[in-house]
C-alpha positions in Angstrom: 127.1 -89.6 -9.9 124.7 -86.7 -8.4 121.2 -86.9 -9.1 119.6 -83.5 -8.7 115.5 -83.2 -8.8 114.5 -80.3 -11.1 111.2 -78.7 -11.5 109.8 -77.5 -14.3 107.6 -74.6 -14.0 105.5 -73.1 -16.4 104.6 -69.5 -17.1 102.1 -68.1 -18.1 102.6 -65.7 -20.9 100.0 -63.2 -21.8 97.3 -63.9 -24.7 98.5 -61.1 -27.6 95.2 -60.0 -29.5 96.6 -60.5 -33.1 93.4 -59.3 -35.9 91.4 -57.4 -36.1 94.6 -55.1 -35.5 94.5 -52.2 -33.4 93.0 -48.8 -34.0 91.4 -50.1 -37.3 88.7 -50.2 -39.5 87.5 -53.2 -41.2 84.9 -53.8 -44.1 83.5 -56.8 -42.1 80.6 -57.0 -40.0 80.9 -60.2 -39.2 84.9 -60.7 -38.7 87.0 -63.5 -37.8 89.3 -62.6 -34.5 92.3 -64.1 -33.8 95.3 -63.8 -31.1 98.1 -65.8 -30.3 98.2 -69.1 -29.0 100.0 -70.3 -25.7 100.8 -73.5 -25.0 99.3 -75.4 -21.3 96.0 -73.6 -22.0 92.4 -75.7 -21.8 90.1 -72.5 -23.4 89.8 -68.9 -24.0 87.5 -66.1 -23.1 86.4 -63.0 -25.6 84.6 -60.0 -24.9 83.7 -57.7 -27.3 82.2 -54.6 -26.5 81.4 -51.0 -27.3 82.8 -49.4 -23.7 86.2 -49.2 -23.7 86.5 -50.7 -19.6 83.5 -53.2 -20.7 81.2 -52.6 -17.1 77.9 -52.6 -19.9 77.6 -53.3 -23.9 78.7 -56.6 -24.1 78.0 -57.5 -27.3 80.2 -60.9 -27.1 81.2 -62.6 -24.1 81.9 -66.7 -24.9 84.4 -68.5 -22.3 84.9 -72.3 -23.8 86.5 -71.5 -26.8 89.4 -74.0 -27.5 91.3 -72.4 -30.3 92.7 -69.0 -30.6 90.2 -67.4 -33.1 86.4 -66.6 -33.3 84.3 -66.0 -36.1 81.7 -63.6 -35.4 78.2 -65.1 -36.2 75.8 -61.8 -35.6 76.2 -59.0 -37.4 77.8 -56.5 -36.0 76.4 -52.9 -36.1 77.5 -50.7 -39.1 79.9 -47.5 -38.0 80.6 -48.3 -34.7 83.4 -48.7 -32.6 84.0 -52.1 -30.7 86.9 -53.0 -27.7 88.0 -56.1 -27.8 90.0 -58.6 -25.4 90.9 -62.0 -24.6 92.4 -64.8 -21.6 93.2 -67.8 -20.9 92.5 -71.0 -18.5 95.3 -72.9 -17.7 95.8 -76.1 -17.0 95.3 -75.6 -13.3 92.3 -74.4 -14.2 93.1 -71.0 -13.3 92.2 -67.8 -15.4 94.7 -65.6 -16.6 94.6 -61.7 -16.6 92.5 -60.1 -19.7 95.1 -59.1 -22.9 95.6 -55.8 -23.5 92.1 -54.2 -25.1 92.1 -53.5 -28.6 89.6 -51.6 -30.5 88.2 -51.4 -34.4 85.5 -50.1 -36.2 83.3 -51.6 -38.6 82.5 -49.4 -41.4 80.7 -51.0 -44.7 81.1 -50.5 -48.3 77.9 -49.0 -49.5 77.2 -47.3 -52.6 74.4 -44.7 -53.2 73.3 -43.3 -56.0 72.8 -39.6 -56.3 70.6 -37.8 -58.8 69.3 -34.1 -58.7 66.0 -33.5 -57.6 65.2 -31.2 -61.0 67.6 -33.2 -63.2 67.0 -33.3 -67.0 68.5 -34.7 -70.4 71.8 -32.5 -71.2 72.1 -30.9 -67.4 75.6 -32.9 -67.6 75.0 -33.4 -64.1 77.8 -35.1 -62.6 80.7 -33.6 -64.6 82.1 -31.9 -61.6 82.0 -34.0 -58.3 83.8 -32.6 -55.0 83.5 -34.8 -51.7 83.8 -32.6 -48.5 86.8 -32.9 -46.1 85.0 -34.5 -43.7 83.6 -36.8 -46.0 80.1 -36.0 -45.3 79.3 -33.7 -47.7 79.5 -33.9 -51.7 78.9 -31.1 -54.1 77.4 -32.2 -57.5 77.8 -29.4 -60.9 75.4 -29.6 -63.9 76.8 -26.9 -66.2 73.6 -27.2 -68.8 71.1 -27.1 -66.4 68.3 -24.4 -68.2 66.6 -24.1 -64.4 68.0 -20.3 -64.4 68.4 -19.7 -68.0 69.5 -21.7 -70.9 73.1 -23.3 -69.7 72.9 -21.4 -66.5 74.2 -24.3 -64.6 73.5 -26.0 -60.5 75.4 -27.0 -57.8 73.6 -29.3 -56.0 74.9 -30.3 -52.3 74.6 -33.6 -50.5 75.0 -34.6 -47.1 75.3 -38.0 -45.4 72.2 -39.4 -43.8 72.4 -42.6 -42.0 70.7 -44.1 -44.6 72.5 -42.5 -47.2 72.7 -39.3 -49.3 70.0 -36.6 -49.2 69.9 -33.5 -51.4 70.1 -30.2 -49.1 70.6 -27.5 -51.9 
């Protein structure tokens, strides 16, 4: 019988970033990132930045995590856009080359409330409500305001602030 000597060889696949998914927006400022796992790996490395080739803004850079997620402990900030990327250590204590970068933006729920600067009983402001294109702006009817005239009606018009809604009209 002919006994032949094989090797086994191992290869590295490339670390796929999995969530938060690519080109996204997410409701959490604090999310949990995950990417797949590979086999013959002793840890990861994730960066998370805001600069797209990540040479400054590293606002997460951990290199001995042992599972293929990380939850996000500091708040993140609020409308901004973050590049994200992950590799592996092997078992020859090597590093492998950086995944592909993926990017998402954080942009949080928040609800303002809007009232006119002259607003009385029976202005009926609110009836009509139209929100800009650009989302940035929202134009607010009271038919029955009396400010002009009895029932001569406003338009009242909002734009975004950072910290929320201000009355420009």
């Amino acid at each position: 019988m002919n006994k032949e000597k094989y090797t086994i060889a191992y290869y590295n696949l490339p670390i796929c970033p999995i969530y938060p998914y690519n080109h996204s927006t997410i409701n959490d400022d604090t999310p949990f990132i995950k990417w797949s796992n590979a086999s013959n790996i002793t840890q990861y490395q994730i960066q998370v930045s805001t600069i797209p080739d990540f040479s400054r803004n590293i606002v997460i850079d951990i290199e001995t995590l042992n599972k293929a997620e990380y939850q996000v402990f500091e708040p993140l900030n609020n409308l901004q856009l973050f590049y994200w990327r992950i590799r592996a250590k092997n078992k020859n204590e090597e590093w492998l080359n950086w995944s592909e970068t993926w990017k998402f933006k954080i942009i949080l729920e928040t609800k303002i409330k809007i009232i006119a600067s002259d607003g009385s009983a029976n202005d009926y402001f609110g009836n009509c409500v139209s929100i800009g294109g650009d989302g940035n702006t929202i134009v607010v009817g009271a038919y029955g305001d009396d400010g002009n005239g009895s029932d001569s009606g406003s338009v009242y018009i909002y734009g975004m602030e950072q910290v929320g809604m201000k009355q420009k009209y």
